[in-house]
Every structure is written in C-alpha cells, then in structure tokens.
C-alpha positions, 0 to 999 in steps of 0.5 A, spaced: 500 500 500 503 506 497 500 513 501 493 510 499 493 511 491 496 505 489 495 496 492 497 491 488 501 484 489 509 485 490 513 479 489 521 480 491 525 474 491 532 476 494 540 472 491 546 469 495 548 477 494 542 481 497 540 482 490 532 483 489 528 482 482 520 480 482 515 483 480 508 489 482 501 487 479 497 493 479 489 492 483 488 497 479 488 495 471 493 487 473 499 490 470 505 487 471 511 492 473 517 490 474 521 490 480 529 491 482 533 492 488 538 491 494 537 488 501 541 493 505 545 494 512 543 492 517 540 485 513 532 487 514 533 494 510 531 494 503 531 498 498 527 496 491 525 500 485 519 499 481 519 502 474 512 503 471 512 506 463 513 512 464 517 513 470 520 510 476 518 510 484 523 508 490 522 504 496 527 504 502 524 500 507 525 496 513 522 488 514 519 487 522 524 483 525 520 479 530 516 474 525 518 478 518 511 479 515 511 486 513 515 491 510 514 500 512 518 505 510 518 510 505 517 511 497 518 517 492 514 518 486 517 523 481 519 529 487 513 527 491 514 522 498 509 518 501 509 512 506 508 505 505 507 498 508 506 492 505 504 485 508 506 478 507 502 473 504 505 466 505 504 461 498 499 456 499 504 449 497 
C-alpha cells in the first residue's frame, strides 16, 4: 500500500548477494511492473525500485524483525514522498 493511491501484489525474491528482482501487479488495471533492488545494512533494510512506463518510484524500507511479515518505510514518486507498508502473504504449497 503506497500513501493510499496505489495496492497491488509485490513479489521480491532476494540472491546469495542481497540482490532483489520480482515483480508489482497493479489492483488497479493487473499490470505487471517490474521490480529491482538491494537488501541493505543492517540485513532487514531494503531498498527496491519499481519502474512503471513512464517513470520510476523508490522504496527504502525496513522488514519487522520479530516474525518478518511486513515491510514500512518510505517511497518517492517523481519529487513527491509518501509512506508505505506492505504485508506478507505466505504461498499456499
């Protein structure tokens, strides 16, 4: 959920070196934007940006580190900032 304007489904995976790729599905039309980024210092800090057609939006956030299920911190669109926070959906298996 960014600043209330935009929700989707994020799906991030993250490699041996801390890189980040996966994807952003939009609620609002299903769109798949793409997704890249970096798993920081300290090793729950994140920062991820998803490229949209005409422009980019980052992320800089922080995973709770009690049970892992969510991430907030801050985006930025263009010059606007906003908040974020996004939740865990575990995959049925």
């Amino acid at each position: 959920y960014d600043d209330g304007r935009r929700s989707g489904q994020l799906t991030l995976e993250v490699n041996e070196s801390g890189e980040v790729s996966g994807a952003f599905y939009s609620d609002r039309d299903g769109a798949r934007y793409d997704v890249t980024g970096k798993v920081g210092n300290p090793r729950h800090a994140i920062t991820f940006t998803i490229k949209f057609p005409q422009v980019e939006q980052t992320f800089t956030g922080h995973l709770f580190t009690g049970k892992g299920k969510a991430i907030a911190g801050g985006s930025k669109h263009q010059d606007r900032e906003a908040g974020f926070y996004a939740e865990r959906i575990e995959d049925e298996k």
